[in-house]
PyMOL CGO cylinders between C-alpha atoms (Angstrom):
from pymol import cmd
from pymol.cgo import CYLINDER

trace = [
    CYLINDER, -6.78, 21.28, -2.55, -9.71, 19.39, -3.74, 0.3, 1, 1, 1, 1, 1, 1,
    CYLINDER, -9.71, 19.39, -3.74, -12.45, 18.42, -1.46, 0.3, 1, 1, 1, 1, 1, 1,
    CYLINDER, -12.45, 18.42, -1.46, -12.17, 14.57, -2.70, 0.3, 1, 1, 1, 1, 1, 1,
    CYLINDER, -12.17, 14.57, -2.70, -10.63, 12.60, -5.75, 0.3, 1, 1, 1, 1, 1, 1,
    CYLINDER, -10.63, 12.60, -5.75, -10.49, 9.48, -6.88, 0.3, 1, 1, 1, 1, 1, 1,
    CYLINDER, -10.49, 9.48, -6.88, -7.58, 7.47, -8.15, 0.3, 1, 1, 1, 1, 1, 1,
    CYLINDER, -7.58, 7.47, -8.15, -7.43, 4.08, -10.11, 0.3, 1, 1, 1, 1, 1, 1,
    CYLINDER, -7.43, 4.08, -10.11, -5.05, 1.83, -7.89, 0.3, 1, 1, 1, 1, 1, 1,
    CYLINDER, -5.05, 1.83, -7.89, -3.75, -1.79, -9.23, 0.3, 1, 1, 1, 1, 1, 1,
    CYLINDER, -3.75, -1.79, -9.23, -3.54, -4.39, -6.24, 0.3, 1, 1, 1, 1, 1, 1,
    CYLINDER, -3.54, -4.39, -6.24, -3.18, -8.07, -6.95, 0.3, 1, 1, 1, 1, 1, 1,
    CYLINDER, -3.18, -8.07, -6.95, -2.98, -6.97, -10.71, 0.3, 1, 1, 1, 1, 1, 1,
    CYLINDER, -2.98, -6.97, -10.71, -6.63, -6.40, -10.36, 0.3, 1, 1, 1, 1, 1, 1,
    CYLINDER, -6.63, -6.40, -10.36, -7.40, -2.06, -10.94, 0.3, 1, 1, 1, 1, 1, 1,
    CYLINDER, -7.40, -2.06, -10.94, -9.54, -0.63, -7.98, 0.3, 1, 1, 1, 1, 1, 1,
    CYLINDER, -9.54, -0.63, -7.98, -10.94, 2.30, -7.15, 0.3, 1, 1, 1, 1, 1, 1,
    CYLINDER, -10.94, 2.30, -7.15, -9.74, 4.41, -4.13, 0.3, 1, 1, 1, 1, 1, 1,
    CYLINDER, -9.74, 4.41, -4.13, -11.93, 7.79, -3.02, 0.3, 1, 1, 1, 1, 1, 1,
    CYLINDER, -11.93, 7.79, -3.02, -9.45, 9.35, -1.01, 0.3, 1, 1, 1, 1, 1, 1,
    CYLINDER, -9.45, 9.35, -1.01, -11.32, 12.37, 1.23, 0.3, 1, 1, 1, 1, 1, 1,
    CYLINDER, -11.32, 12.37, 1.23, -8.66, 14.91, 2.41, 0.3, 1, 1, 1, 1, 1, 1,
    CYLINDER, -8.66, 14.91, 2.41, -9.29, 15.85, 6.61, 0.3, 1, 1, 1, 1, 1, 1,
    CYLINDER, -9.29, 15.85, 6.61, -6.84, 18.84, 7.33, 0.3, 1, 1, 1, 1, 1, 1,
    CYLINDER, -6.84, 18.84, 7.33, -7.10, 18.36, 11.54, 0.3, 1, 1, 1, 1, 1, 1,
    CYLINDER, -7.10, 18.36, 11.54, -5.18, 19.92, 13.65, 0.3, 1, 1, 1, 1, 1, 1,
    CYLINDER, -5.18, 19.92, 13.65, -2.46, 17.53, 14.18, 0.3, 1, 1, 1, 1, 1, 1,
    CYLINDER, -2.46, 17.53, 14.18, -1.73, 17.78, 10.15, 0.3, 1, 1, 1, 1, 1, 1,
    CYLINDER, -1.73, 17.78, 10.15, -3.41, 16.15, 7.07, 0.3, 1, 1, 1, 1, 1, 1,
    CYLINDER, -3.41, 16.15, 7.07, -4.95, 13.06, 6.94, 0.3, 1, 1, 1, 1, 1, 1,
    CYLINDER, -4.95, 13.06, 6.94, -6.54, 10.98, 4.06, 0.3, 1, 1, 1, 1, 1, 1,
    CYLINDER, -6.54, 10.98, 4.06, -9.74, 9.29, 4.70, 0.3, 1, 1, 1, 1, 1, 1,
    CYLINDER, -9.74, 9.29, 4.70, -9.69, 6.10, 2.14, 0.3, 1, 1, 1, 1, 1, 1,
    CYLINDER, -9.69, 6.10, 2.14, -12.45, 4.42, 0.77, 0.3, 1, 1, 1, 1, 1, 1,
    CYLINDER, -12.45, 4.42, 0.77, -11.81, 1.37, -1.22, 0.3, 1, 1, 1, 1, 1, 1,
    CYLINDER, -11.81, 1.37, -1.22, -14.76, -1.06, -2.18, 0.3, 1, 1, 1, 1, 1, 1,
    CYLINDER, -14.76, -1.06, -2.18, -14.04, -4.81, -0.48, 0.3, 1, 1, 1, 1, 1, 1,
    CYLINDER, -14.04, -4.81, -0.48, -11.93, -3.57, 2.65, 0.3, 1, 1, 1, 1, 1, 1,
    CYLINDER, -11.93, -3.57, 2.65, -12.69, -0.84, 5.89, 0.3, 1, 1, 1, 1, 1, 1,
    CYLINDER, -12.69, -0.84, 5.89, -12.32, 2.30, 5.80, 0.3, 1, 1, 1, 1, 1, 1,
    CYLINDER, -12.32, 2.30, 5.80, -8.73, 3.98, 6.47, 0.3, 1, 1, 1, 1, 1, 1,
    CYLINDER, -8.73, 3.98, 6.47, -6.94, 6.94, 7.44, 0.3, 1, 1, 1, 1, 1, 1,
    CYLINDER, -6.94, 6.94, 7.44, -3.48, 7.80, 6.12, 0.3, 1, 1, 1, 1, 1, 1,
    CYLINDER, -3.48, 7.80, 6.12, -1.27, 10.33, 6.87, 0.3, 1, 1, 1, 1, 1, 1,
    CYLINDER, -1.27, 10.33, 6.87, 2.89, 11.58, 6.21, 0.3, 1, 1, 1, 1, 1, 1,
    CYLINDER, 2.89, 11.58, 6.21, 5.08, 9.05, 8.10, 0.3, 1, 1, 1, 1, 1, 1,
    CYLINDER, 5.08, 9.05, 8.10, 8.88, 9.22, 8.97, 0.3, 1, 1, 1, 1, 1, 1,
    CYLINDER, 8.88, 9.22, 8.97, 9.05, 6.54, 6.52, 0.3, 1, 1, 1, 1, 1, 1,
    CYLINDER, 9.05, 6.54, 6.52, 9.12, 9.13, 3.99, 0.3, 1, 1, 1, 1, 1, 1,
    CYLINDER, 9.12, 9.13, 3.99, 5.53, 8.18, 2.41, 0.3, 1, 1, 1, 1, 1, 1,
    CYLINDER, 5.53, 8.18, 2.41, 1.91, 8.01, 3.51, 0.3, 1, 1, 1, 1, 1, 1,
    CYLINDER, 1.91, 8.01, 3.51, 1.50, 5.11, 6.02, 0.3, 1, 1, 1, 1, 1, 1,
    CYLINDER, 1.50, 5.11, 6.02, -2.09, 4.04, 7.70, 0.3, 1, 1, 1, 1, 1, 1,
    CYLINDER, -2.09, 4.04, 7.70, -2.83, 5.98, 10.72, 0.3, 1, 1, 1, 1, 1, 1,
    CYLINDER, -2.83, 5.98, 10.72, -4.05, 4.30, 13.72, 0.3, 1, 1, 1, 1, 1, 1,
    CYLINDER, -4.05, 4.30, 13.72, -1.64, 2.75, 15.52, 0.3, 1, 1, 1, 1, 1, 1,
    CYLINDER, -1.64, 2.75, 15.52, -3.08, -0.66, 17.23, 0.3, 1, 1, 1, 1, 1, 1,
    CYLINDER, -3.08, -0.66, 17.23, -6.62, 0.54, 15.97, 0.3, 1, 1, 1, 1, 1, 1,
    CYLINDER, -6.62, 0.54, 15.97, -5.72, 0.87, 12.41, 0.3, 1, 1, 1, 1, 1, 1,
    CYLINDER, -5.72, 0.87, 12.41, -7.16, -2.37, 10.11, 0.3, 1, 1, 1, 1, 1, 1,
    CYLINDER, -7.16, -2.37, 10.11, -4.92, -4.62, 8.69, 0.3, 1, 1, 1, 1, 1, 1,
    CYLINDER, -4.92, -4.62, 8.69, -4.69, -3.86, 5.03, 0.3, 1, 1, 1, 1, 1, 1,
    CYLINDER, -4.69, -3.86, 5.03, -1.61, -5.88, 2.42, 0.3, 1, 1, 1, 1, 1, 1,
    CYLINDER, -1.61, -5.88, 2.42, 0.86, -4.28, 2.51, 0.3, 1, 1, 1, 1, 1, 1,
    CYLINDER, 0.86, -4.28, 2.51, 1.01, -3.63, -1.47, 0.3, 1, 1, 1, 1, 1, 1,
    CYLINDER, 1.01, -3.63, -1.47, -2.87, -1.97, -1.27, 0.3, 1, 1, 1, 1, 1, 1,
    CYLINDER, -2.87, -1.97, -1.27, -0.99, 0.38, 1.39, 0.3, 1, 1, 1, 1, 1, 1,
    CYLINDER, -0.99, 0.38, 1.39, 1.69, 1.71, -0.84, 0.3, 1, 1, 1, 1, 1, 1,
    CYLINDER, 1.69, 1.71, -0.84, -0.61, 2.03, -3.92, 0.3, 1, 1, 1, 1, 1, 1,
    CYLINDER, -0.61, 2.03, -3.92, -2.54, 4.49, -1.71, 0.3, 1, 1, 1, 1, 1, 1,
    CYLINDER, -2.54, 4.49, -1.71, 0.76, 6.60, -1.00, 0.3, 1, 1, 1, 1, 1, 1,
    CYLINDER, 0.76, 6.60, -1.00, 1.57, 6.69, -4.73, 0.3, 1, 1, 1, 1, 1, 1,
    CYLINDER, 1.57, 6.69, -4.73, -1.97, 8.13, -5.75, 0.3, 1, 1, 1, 1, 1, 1,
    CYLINDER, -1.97, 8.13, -5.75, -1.68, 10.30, -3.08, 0.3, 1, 1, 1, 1, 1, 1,
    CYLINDER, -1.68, 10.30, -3.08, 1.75, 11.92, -3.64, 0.3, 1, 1, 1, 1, 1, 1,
    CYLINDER, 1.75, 11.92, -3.64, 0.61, 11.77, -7.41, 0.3, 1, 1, 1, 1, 1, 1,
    CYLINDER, 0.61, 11.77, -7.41, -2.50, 14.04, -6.75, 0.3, 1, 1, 1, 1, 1, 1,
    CYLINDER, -2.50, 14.04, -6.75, -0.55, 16.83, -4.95, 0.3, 1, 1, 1, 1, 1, 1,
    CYLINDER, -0.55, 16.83, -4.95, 2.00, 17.45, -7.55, 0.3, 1, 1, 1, 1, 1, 1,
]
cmd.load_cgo(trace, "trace")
């Protein structure tokens, strides 16, 4: 796995940039996000059946759409 990529993500119809950092801890993979204009993120494999921000009450509030945009670049980069 690589040691950081970066994948072009549309939100509002506008194309951003996301530097996703992968973080293998001990309690499973997580993805460190970095997206220019909002904080800093951590996702990881939910039940939902796709990446989902980590955090629990502590996570940021991020739309919704930005959060599923993230998933799909990351399930693109590990097939």
């Amino acid at each position: 796995m690589a040691v950081s990529f970066t994948a072009q993500i549309i939100h509002d119809k506008r194309p951003m940039l996301a530097v996703i950092v992968p973080q293998l801890r001990k309690n499973g993979m997580h993805y460190e996000v970095n997206i220019k204009g909002f904080p800093r993120f951590y996702m990881v494999w939910s039940a939902l059946g796709r990446y989902d921000v980590a955090g629990g009450e502590d996570a940021p509030v991020l739309p919704y759409g930005l959060i599923l945009a993230v998933s799909d670049a990351i399930e693109a980069s590990s097939q």
